[in-house]
C-alpha positions in Angstrom: 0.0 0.0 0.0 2.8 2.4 0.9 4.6 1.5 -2.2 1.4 2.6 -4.4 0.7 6.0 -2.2 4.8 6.4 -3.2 3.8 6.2 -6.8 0.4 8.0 -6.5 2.4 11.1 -4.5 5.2 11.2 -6.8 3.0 12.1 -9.5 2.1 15.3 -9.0 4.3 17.7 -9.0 1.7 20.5 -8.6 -0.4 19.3 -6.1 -2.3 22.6 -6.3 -4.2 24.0 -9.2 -6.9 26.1 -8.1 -9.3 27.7 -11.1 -9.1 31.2 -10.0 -6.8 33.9 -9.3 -7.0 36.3 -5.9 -4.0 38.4 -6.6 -3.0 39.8 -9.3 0.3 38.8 -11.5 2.0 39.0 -15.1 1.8 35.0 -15.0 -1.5 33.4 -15.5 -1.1 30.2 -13.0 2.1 31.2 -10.9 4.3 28.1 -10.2 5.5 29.0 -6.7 8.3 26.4 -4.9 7.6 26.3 -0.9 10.8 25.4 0.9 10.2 24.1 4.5 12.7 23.6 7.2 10.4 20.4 9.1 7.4 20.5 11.2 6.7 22.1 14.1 7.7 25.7 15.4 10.9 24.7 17.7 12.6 22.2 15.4 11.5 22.8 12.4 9.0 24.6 10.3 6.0 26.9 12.0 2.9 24.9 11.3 0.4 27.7 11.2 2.8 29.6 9.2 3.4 27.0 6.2 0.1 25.7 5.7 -1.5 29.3 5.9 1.7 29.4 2.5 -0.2 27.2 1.6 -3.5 28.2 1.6 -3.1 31.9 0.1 -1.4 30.4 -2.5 -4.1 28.0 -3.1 -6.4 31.1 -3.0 -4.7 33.4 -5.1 -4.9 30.4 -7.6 -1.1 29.6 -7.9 0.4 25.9 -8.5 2.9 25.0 -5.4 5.4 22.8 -4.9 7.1 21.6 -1.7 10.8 21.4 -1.0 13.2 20.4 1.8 16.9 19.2 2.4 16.8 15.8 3.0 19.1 15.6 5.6 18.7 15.2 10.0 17.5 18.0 11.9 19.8 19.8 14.4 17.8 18.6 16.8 14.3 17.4 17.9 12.2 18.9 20.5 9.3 17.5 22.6 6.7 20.0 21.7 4.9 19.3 25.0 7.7 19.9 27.1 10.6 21.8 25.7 12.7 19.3 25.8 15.4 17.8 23.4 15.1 14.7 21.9 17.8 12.1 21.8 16.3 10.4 18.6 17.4 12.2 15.2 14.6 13.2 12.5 15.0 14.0 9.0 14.2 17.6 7.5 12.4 16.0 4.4 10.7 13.4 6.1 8.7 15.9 9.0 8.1 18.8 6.4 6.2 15.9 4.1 3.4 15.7 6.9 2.1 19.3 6.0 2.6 18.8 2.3 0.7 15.9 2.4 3.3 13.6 1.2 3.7 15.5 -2.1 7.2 17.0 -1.4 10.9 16.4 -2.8 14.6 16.9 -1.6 15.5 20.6 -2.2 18.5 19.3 -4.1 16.1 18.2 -6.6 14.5 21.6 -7.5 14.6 23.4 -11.0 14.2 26.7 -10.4 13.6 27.3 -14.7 10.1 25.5 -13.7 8.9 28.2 -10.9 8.3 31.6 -10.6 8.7 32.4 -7.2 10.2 30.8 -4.1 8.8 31.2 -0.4 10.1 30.2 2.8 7.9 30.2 5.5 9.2 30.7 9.0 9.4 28.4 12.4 13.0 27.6 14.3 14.0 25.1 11.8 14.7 28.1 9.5 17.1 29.2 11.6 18.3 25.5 12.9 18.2 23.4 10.1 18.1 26.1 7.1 21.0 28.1 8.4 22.8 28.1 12.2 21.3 31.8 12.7 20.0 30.6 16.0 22.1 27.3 17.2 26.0 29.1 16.5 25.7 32.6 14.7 23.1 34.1 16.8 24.2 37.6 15.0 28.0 37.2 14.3 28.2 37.1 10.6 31.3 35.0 10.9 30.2 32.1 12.1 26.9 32.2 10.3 26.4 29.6 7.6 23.2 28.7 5.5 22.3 25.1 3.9 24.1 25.0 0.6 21.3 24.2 -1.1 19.5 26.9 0.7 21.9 29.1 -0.6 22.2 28.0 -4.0 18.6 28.1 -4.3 18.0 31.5 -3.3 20.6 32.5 -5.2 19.0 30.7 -8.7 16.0 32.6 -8.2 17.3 36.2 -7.4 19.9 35.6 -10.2 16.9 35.0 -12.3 15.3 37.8 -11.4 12.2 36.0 -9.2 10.7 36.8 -6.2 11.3 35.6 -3.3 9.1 35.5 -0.3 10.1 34.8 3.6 8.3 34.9 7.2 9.0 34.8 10.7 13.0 34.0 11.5 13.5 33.1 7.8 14.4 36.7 6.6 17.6 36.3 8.4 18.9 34.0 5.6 18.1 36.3 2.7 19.4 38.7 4.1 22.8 37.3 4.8 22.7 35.9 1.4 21.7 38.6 -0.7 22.1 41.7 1.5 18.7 42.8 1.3 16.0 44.7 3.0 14.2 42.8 5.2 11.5 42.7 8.1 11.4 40.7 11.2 8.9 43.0 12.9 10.2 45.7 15.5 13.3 45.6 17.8 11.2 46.6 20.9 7.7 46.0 22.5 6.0 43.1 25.1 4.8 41.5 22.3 8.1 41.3 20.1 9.7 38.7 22.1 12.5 38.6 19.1 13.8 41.7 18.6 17.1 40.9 19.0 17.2 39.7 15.6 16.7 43.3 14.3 20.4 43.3 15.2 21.4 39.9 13.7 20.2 40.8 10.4 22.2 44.3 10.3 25.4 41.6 11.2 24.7 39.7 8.8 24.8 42.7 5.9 21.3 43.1 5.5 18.9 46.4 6.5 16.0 46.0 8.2 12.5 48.1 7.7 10.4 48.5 11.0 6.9 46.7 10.4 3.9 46.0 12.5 1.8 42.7 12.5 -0.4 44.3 9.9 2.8 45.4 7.8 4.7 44.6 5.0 8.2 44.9 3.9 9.2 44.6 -0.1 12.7 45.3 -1.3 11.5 46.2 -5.4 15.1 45.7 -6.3 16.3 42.5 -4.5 12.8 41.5 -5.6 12.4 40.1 -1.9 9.3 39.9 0.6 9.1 39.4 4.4 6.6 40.0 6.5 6.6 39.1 11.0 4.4 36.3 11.3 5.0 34.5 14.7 8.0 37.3 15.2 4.9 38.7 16.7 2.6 37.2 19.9 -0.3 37.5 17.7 -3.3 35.2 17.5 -3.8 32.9 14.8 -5.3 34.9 12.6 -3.1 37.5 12.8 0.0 35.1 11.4 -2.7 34.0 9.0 -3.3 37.4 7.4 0.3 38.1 8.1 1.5 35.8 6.1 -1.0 36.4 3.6 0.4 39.6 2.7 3.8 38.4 2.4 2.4 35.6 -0.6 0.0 38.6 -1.4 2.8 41.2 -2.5 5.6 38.2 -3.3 3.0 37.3 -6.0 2.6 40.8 -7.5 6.3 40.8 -8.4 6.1 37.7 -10.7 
C-alpha cells in the first residue's frame, strides 16, 4: 500500500491547481516552490505559518510545490515539554506531513520550472536552514546557510524571481543577498524577538520597521518578508500576516 501512495504522490508535481486567481500577477497560474525547514515551530517549520503558504497560495490560484533538504535535523524537541530529543529526525521526512506527502529533496528543484520561491518561517529556519540561531546568533562569521539553501536563493534572485520569507526566515536572505528585510520591531511586550533586528544588520542586511499588519518589499532585491509568529499575535493575525507576504511576493512575478 505504501509503495502505491509512493507512486500515487510522486505524480504530482503540482499538487495545487486552483481555477481562479486572488492576486494579481503577469503570470496566468504562478508556479510558486515552498521550501520548509520540518514541522513544528521549535525544530522545524511553524505549522500555522506553512500551511497558511499554503492556503493563500491555493487562493490566489497559484500551483505550489514543496521542498526540503533531506538531511537530519539539528535537533528534535518535545513540543509538549521543551525538551530535546535524543532520537534524530530528517528535515524531508517531518516537512512531508504538511505537504501531504507530495514534497521532494530541495537538491532536486529546478528553479527554470517556478516563478517564485517562499520560505515560511518556524525555528528550523534558523536551525536546520542556516545556524542563525544554534551558532551565529548575530555574528556574521560564524553564520552559515544550507548549501542548497543558498544555492537556491541564489537561482531565483539571479533570475530575477521573487522571493518570499516569514518569521525568522528573513535572516537568511538577508545574509545571502544583503537585502531589506522585516522581522517586525526591535522593541515591544509583544516582540519577544527583537534581538534579531540586530542579527540581520550583522549579517549585511537592513531591516524596515513593520507591525503585524505590515509589510516589507525590497523592489530591487525583488524580496518579501513580513513578521508572522516574530509577533505574539493570534492565529489569525500570522494567518493574514503571512497572507500579505504571498500577497505582494505574487505581484512581483
Amino acid at each position: 500500500m505504501l509503495s502505491t501512495l509512493s507512486k500515487v504522490l510522486s505524480s504530482h508535481y503540482f499538487p495545487c491547481t486552483p481555477p481562479t486567481a486572488k492576486y494579481m500577477s503577469t503570470v496566468a497560474v504562478p508556479k510558486v516552490a515552498v521550501v520548509l525547514a520540518g514541522c513544528g515551530v521549535y525544530d522545524g517549520a511553524e505549522c500555522t505559518e506553512a500551511t497558511s503558504t499554503l492556503i493563500h497560495l491555493s487562493s490566489a490560484g497559484a500551483e505550489y510545490a514543496c521542498f526540503a533538504p533531506n538531511k537530519d535535523q539539528f535537533h528534535v524537541i518535545d513540543h509538549t515539554k521543551g525538551e530535546e530529543l535524543a532520537v534524530p529526525r530528517n528535515v524531508l521526512v517531518e516537512a512531508a506531513r504538511i505537504a501531504r506527502g507530495v514534497i521532494s529533496p530541495l537538491d532536486e528543484i529546478k528553479p527554470a520550472a517556478f516563478d517564485a520561491l517562499v520560505i515560511p518561517g518556524g525555528f528550523g529556519a534558523a536551525k536546520n536552514l542556516c545556524n542563525h540561531a544554534t551558532v551565529a546568533q548575530g555574528d556574521a562569521s560564524k553564520l552559515e546557510v544550507d548549501p542548497d539553501v543558498k544555492k537556491t536563493l541564489l537561482a531565483f534572485h539571479e533570475a530575477g524571481k521573487p522571493i518570499g520569507l516569514c518569521c525568522i526566515a528573513p535572516v537568511i536572505a538577508a545574509s545571502v543577498l544583503k537585502c531589506t528585510v522585516t522581522v517586525g520591531q526591535a522593541e515591544g511586550n509583544k516582540w519577544p524577538y527583537g534581538g534579531t533586528v540586530g542579527a540581520i544588520e550583522n549579517y549585511g542586511g537592513k531591516h524596515q520597521s513593520r507591525g503585524i499588519d505590515g509589510v516589507c518589499v525590497d523592489a530591487t532585491a525583488k524580496v518579501v518578508t513580513s513578521p508572522a509568529y516574530m509577533y505574539e499575535g493570534r492565529p489569525h493575525e500570522i494567518y493574514n500576516s503571512v497572507g500579505l507576504m504571498v500577497k505582494e511576493t505574487l505581484k512581483l512575478i
